[in-house]
PyMOL commands that place a pseudoatom at each C-alpha (Angstrom):
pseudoatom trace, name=CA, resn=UNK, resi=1, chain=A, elem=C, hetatm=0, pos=[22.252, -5.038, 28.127]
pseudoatom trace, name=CA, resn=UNK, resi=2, chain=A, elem=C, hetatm=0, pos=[20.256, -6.348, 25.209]
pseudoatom trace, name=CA, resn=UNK, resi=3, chain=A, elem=C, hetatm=0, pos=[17.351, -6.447, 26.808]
pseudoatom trace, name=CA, resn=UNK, resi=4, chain=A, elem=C, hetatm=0, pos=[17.270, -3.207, 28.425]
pseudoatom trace, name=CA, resn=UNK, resi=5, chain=A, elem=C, hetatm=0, pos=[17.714, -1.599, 25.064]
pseudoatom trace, name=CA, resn=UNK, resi=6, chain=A, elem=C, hetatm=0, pos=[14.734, -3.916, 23.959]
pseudoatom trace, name=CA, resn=UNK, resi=7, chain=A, elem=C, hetatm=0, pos=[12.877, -2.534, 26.903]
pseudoatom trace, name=CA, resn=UNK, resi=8, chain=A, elem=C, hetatm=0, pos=[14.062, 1.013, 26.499]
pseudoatom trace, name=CA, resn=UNK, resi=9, chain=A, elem=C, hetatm=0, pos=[12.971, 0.589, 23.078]
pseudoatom trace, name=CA, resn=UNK, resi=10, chain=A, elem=C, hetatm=0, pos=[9.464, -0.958, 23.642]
pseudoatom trace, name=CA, resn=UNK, resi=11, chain=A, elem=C, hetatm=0, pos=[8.649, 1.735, 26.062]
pseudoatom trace, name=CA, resn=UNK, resi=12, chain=A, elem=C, hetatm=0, pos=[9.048, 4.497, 23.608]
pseudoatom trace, name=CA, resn=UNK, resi=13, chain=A, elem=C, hetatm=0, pos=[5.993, 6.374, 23.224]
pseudoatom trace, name=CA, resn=UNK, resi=14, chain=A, elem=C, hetatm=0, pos=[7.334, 6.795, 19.504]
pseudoatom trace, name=CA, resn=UNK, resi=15, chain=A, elem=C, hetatm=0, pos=[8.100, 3.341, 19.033]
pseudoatom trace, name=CA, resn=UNK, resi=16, chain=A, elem=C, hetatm=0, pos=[4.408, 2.737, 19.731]
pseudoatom trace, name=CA, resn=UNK, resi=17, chain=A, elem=C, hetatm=0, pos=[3.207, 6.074, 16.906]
pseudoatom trace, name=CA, resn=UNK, resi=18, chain=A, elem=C, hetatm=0, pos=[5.529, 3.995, 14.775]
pseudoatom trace, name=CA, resn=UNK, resi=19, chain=A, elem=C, hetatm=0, pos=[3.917, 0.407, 14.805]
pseudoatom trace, name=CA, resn=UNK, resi=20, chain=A, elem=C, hetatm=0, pos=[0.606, 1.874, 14.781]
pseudoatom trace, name=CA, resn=UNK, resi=21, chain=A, elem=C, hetatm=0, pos=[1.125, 4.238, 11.992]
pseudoatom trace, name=CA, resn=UNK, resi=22, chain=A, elem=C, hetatm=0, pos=[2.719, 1.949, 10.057]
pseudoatom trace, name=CA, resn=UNK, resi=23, chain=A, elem=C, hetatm=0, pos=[0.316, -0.758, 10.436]
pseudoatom trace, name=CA, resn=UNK, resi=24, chain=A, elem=C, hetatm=0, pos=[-2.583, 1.426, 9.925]
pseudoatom trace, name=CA, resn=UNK, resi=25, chain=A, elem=C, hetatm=0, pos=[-0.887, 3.067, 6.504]
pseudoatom trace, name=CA, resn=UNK, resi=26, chain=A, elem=C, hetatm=0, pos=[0.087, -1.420, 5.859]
pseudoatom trace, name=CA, resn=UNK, resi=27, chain=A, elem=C, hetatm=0, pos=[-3.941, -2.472, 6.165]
pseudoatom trace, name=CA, resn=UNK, resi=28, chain=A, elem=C, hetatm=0, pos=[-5.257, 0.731, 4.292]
pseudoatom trace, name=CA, resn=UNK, resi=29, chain=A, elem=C, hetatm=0, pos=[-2.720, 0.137, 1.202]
pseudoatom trace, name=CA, resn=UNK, resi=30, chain=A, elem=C, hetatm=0, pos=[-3.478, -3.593, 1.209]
pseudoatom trace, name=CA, resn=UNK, resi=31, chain=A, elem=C, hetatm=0, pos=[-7.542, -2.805, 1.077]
pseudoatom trace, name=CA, resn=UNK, resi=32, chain=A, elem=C, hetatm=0, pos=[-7.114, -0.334, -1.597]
pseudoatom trace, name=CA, resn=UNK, resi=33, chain=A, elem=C, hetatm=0, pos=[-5.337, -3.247, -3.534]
pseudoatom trace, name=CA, resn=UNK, resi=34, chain=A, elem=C, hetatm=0, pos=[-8.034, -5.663, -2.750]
pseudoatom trace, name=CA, resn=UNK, resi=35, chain=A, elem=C, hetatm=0, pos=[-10.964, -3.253, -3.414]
pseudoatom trace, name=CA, resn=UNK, resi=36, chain=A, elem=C, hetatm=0, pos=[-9.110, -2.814, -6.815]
pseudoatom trace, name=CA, resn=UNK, resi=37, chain=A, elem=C, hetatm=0, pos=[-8.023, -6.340, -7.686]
pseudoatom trace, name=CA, resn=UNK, resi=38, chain=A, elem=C, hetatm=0, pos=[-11.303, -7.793, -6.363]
pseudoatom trace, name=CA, resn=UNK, resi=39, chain=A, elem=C, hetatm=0, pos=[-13.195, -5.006, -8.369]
pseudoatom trace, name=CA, resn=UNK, resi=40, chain=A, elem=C, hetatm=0, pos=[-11.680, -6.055, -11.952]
pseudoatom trace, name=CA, resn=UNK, resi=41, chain=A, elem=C, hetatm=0, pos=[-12.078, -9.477, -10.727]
pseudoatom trace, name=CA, resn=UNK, resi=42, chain=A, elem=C, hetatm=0, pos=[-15.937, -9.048, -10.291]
pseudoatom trace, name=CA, resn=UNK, resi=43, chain=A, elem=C, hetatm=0, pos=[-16.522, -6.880, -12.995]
pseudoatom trace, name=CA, resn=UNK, resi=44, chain=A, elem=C, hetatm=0, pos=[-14.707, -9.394, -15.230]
pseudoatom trace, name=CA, resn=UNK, resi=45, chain=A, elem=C, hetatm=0, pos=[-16.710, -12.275, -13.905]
pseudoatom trace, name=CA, resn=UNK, resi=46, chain=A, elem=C, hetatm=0, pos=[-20.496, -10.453, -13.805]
pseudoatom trace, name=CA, resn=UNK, resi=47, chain=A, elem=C, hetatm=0, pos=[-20.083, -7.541, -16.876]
pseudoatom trace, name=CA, resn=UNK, resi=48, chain=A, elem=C, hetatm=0, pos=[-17.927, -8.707, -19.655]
pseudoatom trace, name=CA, resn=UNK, resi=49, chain=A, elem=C, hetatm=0, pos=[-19.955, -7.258, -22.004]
pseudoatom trace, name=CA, resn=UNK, resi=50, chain=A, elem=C, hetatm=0, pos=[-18.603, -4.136, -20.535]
pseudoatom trace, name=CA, resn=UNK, resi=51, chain=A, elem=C, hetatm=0, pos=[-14.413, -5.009, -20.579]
pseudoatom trace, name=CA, resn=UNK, resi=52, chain=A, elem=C, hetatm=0, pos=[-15.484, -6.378, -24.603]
pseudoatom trace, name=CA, resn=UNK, resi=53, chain=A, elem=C, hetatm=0, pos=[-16.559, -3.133, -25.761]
pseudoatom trace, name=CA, resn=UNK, resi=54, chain=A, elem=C, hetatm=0, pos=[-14.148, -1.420, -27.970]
pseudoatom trace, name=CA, resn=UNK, resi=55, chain=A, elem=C, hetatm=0, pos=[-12.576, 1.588, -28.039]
pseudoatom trace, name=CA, resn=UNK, resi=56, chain=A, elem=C, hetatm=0, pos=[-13.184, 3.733, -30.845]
pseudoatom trace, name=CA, resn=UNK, resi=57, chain=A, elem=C, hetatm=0, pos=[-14.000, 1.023, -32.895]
pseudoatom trace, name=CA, resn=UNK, resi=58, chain=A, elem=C, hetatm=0, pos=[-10.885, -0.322, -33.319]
pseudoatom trace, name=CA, resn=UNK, resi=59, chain=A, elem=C, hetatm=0, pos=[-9.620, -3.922, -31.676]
pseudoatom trace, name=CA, resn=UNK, resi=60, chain=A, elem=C, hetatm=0, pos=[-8.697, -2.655, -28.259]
pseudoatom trace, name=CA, resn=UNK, resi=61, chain=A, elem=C, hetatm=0, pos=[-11.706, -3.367, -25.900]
pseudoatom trace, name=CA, resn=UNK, resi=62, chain=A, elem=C, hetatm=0, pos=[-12.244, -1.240, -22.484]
pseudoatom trace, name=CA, resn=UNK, resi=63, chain=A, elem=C, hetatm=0, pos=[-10.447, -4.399, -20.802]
pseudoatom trace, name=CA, resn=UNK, resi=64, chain=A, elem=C, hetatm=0, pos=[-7.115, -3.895, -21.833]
pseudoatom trace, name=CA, resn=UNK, resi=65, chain=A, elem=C, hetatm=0, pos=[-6.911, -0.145, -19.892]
pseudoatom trace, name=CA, resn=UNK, resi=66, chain=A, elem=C, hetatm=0, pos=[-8.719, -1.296, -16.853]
pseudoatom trace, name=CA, resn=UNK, resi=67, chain=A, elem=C, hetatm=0, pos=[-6.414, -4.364, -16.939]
pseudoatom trace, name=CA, resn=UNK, resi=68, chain=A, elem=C, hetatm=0, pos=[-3.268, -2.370, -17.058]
pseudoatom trace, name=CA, resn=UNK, resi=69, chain=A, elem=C, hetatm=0, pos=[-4.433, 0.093, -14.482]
pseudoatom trace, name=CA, resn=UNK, resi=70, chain=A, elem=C, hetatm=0, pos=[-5.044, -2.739, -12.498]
pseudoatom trace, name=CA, resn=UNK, resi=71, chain=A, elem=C, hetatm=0, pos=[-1.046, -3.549, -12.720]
pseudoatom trace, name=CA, resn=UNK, resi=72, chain=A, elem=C, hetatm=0, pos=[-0.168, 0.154, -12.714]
pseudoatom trace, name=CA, resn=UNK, resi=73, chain=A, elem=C, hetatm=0, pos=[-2.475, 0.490, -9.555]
pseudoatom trace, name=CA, resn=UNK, resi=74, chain=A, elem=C, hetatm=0, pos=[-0.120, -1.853, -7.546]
pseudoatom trace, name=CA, resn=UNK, resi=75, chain=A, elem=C, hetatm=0, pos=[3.223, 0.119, -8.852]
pseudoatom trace, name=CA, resn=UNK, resi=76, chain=A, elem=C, hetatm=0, pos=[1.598, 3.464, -7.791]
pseudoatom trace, name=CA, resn=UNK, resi=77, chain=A, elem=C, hetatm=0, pos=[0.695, 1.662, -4.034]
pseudoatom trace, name=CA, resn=UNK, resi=78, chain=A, elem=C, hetatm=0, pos=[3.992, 0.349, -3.599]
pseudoatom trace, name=CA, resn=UNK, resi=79, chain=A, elem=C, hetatm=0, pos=[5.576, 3.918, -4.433]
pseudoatom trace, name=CA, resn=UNK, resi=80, chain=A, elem=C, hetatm=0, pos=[3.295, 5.661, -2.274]
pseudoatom trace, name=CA, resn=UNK, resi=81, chain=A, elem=C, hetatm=0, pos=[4.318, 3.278, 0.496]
pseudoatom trace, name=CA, resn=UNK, resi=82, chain=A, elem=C, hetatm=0, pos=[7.957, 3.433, 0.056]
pseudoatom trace, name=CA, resn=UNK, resi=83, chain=A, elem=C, hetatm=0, pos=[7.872, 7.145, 0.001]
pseudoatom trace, name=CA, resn=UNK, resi=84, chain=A, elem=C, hetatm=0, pos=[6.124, 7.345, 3.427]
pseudoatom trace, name=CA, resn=UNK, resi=85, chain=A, elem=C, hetatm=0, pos=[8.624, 4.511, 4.625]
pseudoatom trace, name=CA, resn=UNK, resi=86, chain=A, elem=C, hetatm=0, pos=[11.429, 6.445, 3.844]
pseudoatom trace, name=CA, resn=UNK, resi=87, chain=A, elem=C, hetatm=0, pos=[10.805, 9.899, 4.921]
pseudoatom trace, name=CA, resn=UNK, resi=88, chain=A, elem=C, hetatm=0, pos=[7.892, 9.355, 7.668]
pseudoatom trace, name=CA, resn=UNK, resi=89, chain=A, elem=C, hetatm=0, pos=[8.612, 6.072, 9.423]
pseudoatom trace, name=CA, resn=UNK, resi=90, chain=A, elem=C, hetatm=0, pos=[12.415, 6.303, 9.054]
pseudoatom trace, name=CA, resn=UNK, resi=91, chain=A, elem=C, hetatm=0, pos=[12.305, 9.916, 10.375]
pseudoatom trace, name=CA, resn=UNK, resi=92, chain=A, elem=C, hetatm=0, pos=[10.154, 8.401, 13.659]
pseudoatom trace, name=CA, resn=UNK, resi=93, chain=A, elem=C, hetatm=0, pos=[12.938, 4.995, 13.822]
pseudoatom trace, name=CA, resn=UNK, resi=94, chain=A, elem=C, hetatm=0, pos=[15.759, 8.054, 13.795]
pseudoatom trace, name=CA, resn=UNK, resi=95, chain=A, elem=C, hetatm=0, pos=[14.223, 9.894, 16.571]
pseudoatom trace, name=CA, resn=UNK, resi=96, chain=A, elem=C, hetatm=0, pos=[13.460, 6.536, 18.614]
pseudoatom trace, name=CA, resn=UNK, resi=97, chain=A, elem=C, hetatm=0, pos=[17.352, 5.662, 18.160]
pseudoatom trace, name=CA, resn=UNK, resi=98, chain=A, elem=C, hetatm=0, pos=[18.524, 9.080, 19.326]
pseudoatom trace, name=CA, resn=UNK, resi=99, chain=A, elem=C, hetatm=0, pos=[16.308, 8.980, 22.601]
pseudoatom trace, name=CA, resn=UNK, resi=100, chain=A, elem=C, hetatm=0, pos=[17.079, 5.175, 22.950]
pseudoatom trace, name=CA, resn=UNK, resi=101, chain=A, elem=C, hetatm=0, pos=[21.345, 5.112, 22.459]
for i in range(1, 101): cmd.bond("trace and resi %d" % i, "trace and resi %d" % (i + 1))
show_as sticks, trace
zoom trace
């Protein structure tokens, strides 16, 4: 039995949108983290004289922002991805169930 439903299951033309959506939307979120990790990473390692310049004058250099949208970055990722997981990929893992049971 449980391997017919695996089987029923892996046959799914769905179950195959699924995977490959999902991974696809996975690999594009984790190189838009890299790009922007890697980015304040390099910038901070070649151009510092461009994270110590300060804003308006005052004691808060450009690094701080870029550092923080750095962190804010990942939050904003991880939402996006959670919102697609639960409406998107949980609608297509609904349908497959329906067809499959």
């Amino acid at each position: 039995m449980q391997q017919d439903l695996v089987h029923a299951i892996k046959s799914n033309p769905k179950y195959h949108a699924l995977v490959s959506r999902r991974k696809s939307f996975a690999w594009l979120m984790a190189a838009i983290m890299l790009i922007i990790y890697y980015g304040f990473i390099l910038i901070v390692a070649f151009n510092k004289e461009f994270l110590s310049q300060s804003l308006s004058g005052g004691v808060t250099t450009v690094g701080i922002p870029v550092g923080l949208g750095v962190i804010i970055s990942a939050f904003v990722l991880t939402g996006i991805y959670v919102f697609r997981a639960n409406s998107e990929f949980d609608r297509l893992t609904r349908e497959i169930k329906e067809e499959v049971l």
